[in-house]
PDB file of N, CA, C and O in Angstrom, chain B, residues numbered from 101:
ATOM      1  N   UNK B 101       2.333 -28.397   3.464  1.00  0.00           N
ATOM      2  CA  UNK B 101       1.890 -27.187   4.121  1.00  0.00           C
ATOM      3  C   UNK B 101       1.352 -26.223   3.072  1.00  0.00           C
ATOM      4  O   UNK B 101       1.962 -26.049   2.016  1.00  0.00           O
ATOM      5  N   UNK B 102       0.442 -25.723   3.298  1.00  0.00           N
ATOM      6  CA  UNK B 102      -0.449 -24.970   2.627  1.00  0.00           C
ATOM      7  C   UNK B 102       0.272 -23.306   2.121  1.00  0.00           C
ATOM      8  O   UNK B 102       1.096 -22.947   2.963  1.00  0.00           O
ATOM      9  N   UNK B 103       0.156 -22.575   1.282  1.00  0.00           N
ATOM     10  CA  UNK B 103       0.928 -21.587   1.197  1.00  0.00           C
ATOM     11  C   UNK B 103      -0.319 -20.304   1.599  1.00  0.00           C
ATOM     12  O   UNK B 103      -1.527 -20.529   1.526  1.00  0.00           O
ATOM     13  N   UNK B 104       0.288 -18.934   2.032  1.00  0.00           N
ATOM     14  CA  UNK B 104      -1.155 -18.564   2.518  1.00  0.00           C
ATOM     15  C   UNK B 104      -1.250 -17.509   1.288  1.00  0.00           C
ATOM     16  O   UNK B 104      -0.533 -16.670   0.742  1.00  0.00           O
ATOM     17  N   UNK B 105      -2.869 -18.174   1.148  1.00  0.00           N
ATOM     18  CA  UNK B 105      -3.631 -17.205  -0.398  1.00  0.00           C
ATOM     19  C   UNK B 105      -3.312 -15.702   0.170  1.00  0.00           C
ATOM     20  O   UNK B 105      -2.923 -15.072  -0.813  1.00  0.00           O
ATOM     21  N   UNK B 106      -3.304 -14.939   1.192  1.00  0.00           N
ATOM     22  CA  UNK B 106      -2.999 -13.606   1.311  1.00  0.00           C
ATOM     23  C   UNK B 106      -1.916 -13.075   1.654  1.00  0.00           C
ATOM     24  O   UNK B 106      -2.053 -12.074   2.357  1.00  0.00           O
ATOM     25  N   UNK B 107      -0.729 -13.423   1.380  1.00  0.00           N
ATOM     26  CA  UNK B 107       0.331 -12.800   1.279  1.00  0.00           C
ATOM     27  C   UNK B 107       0.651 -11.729   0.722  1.00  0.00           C
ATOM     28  O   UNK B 107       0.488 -11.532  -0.482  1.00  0.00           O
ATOM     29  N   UNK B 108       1.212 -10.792   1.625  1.00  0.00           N
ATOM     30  CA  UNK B 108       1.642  -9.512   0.976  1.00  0.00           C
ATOM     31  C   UNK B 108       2.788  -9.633  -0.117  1.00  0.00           C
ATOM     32  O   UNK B 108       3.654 -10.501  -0.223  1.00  0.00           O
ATOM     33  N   UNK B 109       2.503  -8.323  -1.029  1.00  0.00           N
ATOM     34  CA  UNK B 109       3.315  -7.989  -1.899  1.00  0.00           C
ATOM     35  C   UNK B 109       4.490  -7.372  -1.917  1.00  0.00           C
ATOM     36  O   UNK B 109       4.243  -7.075  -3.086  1.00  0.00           O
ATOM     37  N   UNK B 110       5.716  -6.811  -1.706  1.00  0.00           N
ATOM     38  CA  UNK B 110       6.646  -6.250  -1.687  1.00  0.00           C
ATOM     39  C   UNK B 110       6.737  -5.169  -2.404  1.00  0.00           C
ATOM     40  O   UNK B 110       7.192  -5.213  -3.547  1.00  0.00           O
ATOM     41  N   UNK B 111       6.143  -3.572  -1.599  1.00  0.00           N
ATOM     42  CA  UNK B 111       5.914  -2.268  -1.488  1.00  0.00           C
ATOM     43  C   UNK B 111       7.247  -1.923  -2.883  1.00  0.00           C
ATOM     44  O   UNK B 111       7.076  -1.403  -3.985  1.00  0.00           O
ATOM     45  N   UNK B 112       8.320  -2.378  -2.343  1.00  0.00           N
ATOM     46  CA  UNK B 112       9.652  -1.926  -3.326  1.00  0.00           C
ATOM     47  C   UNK B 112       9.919  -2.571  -4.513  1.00  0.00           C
ATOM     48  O   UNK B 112      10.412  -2.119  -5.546  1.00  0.00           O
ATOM     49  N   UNK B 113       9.441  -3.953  -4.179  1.00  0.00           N
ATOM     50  CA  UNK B 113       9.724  -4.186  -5.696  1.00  0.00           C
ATOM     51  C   UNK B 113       8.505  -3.907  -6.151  1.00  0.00           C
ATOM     52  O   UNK B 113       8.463  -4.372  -7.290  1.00  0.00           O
ATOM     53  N   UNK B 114       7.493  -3.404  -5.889  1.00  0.00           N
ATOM     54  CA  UNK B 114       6.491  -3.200  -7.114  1.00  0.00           C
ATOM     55  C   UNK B 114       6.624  -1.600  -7.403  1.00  0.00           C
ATOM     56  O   UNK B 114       5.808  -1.058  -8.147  1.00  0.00           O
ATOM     57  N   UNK B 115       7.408  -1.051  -6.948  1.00  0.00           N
ATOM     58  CA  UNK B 115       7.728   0.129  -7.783  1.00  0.00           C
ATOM     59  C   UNK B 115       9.481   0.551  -7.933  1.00  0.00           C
ATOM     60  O   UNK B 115      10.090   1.612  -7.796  1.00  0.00           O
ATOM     61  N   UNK B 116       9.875  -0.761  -8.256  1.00  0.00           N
ATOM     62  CA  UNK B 116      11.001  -0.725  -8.572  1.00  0.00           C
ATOM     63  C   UNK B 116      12.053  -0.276  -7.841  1.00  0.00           C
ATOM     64  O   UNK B 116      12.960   0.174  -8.542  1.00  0.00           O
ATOM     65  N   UNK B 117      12.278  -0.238  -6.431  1.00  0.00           N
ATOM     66  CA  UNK B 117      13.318   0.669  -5.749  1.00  0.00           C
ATOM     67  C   UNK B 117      14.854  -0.249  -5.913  1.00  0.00           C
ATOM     68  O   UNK B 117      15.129  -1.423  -5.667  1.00  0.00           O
ATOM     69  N   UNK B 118      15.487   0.652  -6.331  1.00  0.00           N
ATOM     70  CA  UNK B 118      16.677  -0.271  -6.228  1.00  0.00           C
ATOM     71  C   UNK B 118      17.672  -0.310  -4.973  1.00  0.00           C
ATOM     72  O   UNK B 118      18.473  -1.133  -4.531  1.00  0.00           O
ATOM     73  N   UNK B 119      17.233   0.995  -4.602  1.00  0.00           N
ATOM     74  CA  UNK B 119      18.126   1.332  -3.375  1.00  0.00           C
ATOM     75  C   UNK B 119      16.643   2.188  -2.256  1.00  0.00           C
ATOM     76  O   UNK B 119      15.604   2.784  -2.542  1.00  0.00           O
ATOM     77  N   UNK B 120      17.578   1.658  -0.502  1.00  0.00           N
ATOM     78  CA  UNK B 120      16.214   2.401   0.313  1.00  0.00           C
ATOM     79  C   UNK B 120      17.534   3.489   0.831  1.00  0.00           C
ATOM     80  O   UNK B 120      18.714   3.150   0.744  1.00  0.00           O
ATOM     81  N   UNK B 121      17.229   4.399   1.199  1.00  0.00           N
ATOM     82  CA  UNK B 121      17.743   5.233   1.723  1.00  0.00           C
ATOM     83  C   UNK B 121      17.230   6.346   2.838  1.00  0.00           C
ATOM     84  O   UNK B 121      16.245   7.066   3.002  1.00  0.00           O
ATOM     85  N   UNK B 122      18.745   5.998   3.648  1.00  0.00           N
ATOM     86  CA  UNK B 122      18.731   6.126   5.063  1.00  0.00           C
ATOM     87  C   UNK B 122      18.818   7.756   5.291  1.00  0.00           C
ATOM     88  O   UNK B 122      19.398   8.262   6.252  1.00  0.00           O
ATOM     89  N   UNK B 123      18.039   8.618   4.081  1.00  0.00           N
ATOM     90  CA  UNK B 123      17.910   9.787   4.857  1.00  0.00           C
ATOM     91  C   UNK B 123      16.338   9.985   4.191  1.00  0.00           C
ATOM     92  O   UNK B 123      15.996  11.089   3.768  1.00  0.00           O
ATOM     93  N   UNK B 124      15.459   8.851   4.146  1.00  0.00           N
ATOM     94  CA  UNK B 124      14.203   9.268   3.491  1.00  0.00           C
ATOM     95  C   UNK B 124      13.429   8.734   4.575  1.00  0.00           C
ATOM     96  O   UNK B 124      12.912   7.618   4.505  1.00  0.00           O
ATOM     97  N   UNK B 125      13.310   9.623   5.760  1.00  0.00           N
ATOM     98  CA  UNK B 125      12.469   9.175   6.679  1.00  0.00           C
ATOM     99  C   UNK B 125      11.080   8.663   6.752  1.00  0.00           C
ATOM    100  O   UNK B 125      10.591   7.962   7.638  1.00  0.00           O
ATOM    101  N   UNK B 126      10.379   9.249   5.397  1.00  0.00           N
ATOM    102  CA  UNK B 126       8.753   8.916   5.866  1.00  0.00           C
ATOM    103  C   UNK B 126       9.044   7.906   5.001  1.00  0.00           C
ATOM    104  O   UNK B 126       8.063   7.186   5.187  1.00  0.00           O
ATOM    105  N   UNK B 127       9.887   7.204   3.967  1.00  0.00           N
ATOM    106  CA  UNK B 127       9.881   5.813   3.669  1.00  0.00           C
ATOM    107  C   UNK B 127      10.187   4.675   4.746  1.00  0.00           C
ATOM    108  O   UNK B 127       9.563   3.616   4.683  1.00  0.00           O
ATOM    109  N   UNK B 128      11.300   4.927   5.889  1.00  0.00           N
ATOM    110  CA  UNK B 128      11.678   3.932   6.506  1.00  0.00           C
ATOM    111  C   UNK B 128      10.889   3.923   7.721  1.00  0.00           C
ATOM    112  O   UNK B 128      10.983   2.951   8.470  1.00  0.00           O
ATOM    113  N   UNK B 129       9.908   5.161   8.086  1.00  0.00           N
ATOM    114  CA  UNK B 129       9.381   5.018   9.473  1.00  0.00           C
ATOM    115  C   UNK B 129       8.388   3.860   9.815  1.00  0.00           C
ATOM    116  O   UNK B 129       8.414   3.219  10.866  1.00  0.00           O
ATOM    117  N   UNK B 130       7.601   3.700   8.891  1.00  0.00           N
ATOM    118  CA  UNK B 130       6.408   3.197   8.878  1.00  0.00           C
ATOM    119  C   UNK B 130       7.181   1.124   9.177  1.00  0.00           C
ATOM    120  O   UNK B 130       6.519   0.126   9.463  1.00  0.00           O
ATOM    121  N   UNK B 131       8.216   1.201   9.021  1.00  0.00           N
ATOM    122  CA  UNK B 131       8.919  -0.328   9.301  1.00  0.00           C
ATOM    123  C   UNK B 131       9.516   0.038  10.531  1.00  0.00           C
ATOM    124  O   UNK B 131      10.624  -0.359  10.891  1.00  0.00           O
ATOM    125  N   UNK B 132       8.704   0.873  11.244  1.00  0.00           N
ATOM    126  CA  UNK B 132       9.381   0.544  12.603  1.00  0.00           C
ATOM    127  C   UNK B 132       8.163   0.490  13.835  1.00  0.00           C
ATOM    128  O   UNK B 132       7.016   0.863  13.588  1.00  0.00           O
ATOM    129  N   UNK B 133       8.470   0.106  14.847  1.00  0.00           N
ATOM    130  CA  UNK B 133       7.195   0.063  15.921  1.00  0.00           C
ATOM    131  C   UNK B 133       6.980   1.257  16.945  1.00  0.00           C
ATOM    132  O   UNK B 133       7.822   2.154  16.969  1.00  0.00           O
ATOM    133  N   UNK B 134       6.208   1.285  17.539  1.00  0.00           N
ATOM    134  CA  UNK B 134       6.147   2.434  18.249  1.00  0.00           C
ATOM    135  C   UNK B 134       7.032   2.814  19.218  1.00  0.00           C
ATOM    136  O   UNK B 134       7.125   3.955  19.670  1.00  0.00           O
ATOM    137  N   UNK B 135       7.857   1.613  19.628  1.00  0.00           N
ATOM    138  CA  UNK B 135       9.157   1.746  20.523  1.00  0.00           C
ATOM    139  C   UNK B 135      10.323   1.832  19.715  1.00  0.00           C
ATOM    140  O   UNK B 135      11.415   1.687  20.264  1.00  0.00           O
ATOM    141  N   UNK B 136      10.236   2.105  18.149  1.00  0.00           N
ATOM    142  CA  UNK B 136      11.741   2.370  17.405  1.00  0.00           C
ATOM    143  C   UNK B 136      12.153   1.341  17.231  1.00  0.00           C
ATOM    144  O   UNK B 136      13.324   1.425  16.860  1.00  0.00           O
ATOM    145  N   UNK B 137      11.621  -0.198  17.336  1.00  0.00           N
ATOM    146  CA  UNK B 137      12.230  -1.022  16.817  1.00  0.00           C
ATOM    147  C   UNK B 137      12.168  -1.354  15.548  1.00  0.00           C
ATOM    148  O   UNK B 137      11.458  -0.558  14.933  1.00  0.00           O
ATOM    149  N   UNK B 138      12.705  -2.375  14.744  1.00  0.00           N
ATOM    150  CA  UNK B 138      12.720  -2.959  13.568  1.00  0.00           C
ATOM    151  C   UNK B 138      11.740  -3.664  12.904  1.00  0.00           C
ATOM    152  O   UNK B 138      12.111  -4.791  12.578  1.00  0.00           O
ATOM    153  N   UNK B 139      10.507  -3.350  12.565  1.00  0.00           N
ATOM    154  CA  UNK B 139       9.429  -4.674  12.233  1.00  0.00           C
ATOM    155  C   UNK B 139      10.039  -5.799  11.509  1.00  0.00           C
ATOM    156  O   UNK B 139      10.774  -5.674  10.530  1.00  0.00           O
ATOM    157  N   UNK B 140       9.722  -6.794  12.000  1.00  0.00           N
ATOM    158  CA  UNK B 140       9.899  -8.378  11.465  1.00  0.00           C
ATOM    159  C   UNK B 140       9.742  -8.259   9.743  1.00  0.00           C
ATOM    160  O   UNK B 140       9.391  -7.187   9.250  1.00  0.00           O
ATOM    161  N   UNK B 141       9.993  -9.289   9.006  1.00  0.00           N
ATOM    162  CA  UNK B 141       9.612  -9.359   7.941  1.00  0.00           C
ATOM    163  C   UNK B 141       8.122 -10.056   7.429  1.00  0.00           C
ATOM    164  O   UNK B 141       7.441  -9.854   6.425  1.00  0.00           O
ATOM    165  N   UNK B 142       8.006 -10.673   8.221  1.00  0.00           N
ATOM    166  CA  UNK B 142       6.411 -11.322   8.022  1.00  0.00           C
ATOM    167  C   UNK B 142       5.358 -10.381   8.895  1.00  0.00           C
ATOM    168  O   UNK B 142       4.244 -10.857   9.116  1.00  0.00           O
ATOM    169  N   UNK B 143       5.672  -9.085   9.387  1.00  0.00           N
ATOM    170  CA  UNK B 143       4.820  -7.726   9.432  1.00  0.00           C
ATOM    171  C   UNK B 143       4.935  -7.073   8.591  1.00  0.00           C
ATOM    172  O   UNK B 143       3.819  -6.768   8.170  1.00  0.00           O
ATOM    173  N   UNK B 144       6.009  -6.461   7.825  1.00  0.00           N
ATOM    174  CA  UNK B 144       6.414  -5.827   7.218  1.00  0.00           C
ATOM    175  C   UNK B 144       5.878  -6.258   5.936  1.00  0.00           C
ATOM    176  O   UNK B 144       5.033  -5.476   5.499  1.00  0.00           O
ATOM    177  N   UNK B 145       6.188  -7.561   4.990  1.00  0.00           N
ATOM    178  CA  UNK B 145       5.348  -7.953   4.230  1.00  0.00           C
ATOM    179  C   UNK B 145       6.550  -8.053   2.926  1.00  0.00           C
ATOM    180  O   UNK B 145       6.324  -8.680   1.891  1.00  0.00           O
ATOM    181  N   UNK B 146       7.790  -7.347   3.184  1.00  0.00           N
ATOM    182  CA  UNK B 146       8.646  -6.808   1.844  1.00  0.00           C
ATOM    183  C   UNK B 146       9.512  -8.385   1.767  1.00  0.00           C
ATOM    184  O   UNK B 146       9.334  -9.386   2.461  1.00  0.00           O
ATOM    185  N   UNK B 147      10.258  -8.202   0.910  1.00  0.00           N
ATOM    186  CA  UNK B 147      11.096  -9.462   0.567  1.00  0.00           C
ATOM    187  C   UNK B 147      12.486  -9.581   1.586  1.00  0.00           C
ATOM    188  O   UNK B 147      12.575  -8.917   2.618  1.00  0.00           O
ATOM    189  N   UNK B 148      13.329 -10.335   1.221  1.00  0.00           N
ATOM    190  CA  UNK B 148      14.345 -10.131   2.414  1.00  0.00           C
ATOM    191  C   UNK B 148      15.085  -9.300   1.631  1.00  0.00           C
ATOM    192  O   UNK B 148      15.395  -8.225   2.144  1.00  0.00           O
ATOM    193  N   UNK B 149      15.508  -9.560   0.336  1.00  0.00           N
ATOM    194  CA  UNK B 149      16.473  -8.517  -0.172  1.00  0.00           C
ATOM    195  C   UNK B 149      15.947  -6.908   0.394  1.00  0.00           C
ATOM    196  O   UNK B 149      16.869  -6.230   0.846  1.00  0.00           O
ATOM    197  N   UNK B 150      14.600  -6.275   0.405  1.00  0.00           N
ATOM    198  CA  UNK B 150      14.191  -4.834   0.991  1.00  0.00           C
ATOM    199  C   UNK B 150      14.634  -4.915   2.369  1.00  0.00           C
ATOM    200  O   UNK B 150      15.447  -4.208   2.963  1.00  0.00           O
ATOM    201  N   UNK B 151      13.860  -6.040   2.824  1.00  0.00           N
ATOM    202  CA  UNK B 151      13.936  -6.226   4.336  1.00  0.00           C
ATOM    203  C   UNK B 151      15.479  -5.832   5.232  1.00  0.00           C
ATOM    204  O   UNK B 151      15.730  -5.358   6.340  1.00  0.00           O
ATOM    205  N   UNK B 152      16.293  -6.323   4.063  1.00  0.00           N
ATOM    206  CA  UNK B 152      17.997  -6.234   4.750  1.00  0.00           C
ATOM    207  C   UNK B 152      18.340  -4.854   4.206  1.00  0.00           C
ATOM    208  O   UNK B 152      19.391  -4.370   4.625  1.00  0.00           O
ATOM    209  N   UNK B 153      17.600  -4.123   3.316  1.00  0.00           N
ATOM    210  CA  UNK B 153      17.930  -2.791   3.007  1.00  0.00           C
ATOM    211  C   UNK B 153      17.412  -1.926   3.842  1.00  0.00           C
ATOM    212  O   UNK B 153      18.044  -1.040   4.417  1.00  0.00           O
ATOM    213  N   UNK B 154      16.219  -2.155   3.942  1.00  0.00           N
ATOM    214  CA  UNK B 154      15.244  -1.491   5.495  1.00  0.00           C
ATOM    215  C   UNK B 154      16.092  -1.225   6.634  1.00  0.00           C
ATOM    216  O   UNK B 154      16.464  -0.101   6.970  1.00  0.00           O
ATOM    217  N   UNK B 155      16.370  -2.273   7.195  1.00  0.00           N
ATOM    218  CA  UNK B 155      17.045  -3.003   8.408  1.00  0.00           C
ATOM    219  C   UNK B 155      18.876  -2.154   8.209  1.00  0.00           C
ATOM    220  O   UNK B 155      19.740  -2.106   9.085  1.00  0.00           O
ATOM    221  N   UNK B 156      18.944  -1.732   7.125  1.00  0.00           N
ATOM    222  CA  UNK B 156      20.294  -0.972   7.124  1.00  0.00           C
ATOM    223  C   UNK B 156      20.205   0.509   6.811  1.00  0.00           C
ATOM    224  O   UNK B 156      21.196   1.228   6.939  1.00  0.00           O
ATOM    225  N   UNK B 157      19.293   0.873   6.494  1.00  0.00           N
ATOM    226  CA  UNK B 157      18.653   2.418   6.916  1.00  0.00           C
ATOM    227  C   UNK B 157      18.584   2.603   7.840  1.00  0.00           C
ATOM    228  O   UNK B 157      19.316   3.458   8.337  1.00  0.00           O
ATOM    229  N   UNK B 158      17.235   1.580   8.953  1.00  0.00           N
ATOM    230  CA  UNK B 158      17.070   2.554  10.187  1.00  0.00           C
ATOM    231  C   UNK B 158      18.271   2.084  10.946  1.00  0.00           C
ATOM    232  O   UNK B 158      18.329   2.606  12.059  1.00  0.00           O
ATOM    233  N   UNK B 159      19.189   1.302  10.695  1.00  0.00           N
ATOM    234  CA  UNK B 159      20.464   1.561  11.466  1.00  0.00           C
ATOM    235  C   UNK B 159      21.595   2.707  11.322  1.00  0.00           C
ATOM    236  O   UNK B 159      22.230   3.196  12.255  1.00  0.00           O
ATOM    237  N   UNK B 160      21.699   3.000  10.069  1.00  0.00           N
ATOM    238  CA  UNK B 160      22.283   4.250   9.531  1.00  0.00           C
ATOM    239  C   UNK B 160      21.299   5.373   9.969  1.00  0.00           C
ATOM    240  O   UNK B 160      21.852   6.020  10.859  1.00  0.00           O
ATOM    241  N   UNK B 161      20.252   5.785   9.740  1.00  0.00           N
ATOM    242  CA  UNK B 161      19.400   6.877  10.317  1.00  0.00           C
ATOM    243  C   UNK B 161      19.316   6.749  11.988  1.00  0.00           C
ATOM    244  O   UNK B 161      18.589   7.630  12.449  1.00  0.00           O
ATOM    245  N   UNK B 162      19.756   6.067  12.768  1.00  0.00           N
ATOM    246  CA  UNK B 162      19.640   5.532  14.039  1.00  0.00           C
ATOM    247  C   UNK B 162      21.208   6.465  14.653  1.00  0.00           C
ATOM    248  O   UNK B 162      21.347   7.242  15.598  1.00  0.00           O
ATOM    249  N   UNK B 163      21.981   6.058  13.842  1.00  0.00           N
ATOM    250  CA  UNK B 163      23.632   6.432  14.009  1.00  0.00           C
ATOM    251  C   UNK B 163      23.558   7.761  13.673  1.00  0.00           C
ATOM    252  O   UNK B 163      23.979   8.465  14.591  1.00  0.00           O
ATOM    253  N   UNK B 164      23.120   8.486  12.543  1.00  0.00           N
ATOM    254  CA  UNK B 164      23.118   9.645  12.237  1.00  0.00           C
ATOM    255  C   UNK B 164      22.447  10.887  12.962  1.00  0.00           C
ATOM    256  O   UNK B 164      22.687  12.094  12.933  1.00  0.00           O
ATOM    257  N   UNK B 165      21.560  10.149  13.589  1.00  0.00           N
ATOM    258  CA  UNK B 165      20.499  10.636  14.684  1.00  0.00           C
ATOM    259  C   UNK B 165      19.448  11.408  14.264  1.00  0.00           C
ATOM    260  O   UNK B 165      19.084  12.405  14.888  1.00  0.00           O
ATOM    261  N   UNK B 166      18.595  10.769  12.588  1.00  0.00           N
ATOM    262  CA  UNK B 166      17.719  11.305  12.041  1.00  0.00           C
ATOM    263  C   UNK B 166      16.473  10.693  12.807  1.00  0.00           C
ATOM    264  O   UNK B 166      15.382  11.242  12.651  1.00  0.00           O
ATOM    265  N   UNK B 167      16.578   9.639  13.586  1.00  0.00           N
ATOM    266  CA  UNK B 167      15.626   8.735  14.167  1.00  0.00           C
ATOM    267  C   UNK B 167      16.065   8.267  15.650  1.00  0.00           C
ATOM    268  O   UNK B 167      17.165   7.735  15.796  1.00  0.00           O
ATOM    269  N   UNK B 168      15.230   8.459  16.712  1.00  0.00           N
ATOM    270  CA  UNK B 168      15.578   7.790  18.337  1.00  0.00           C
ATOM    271  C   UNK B 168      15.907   6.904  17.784  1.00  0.00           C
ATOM    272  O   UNK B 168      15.443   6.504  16.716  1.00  0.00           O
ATOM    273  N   UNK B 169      16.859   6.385  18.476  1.00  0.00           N
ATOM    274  CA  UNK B 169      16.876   4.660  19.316  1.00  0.00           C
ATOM    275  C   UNK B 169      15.735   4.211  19.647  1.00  0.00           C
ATOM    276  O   UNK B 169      15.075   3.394  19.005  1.00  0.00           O
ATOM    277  N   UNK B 170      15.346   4.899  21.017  1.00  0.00           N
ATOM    278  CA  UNK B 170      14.323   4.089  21.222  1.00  0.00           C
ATOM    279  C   UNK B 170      13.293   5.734  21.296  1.00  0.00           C
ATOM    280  O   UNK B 170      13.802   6.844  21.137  1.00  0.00           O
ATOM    281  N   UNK B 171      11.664   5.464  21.597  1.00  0.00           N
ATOM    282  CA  UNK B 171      11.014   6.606  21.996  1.00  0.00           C
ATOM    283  C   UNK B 171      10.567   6.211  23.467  1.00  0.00           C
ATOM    284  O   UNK B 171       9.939   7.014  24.158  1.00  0.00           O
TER     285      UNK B 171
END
């Protein structure tokens, strides 16, 4: 199986984030859909290690109620 020549790069690791954090809204919004869900990782484009950091922000910002549930 062929690997695909345009694969995205991973936004965080190319500027080093070590940590995402769940009160930096205009970082975590843009990984979500217009109904507040979670974008996939093969939309999103980031690695899984970001991806599971992502994915534990907007659940913490979700709980905290910096972000709907749903819109």
């Amino acid at each position: 199986m062929a690997r695909n020549k345009y694969s995205k790069q991973c936004e965080f690791c190319d500027s080093d984030a070590q940590y995402v954090d769940y009160k930096n809204i205009k970082a975590i919004m843009p990984f979500t859909t217009k109904y507040a869900k979670i974008v996939p990782k093969y939309y999103s484009g980031l690695c899984l290690r970001h991806q599971k950091m992502i994915a534990r922000a907007i659940k913490r910002a979700r709980f905290m109620a910096l972000i709907p549930f749903v819109k």
